[in-house]
C-alpha positions in Angstrom: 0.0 0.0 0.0 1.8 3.5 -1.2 2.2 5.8 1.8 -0.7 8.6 2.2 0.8 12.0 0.6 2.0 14.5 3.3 -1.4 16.6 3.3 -3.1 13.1 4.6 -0.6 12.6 7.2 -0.5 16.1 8.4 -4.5 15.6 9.1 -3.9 13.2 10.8 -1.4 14.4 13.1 -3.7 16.9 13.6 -6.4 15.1 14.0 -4.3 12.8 16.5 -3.3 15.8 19.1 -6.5 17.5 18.7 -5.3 20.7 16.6 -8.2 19.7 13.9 -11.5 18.7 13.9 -13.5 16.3 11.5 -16.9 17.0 10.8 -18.8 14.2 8.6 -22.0 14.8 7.1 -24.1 18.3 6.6 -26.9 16.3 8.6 -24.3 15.7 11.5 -24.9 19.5 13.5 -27.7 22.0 13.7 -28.6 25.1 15.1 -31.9 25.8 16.6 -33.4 22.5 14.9 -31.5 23.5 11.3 -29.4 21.9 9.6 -26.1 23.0 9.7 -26.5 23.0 6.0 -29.3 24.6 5.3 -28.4 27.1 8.3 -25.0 28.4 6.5 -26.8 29.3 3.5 -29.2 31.2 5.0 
């Protein structure tokens, strides 16, 4: 397997010591019963 490319593993890192956050989904959050989706485009 070829070794992830050096953005990949600097997420990671991050990721790893909690200097990044990963958010999956638009459905995952909302605000006031929104969707974080539909809330950022208002």
């Amino acid at each position: 397997m070829p070794e992830p490319s050096p953005e990949i593993g600097k997420i990671i890192a991050d990721l790893k010591t909690g200097n990044a956050a990963l958010i999956l989904g638009p459905e995952l959050f909302d605000v006031d019963g929104t969707a974080m989706q539909h809330y950022v485009r208002q």
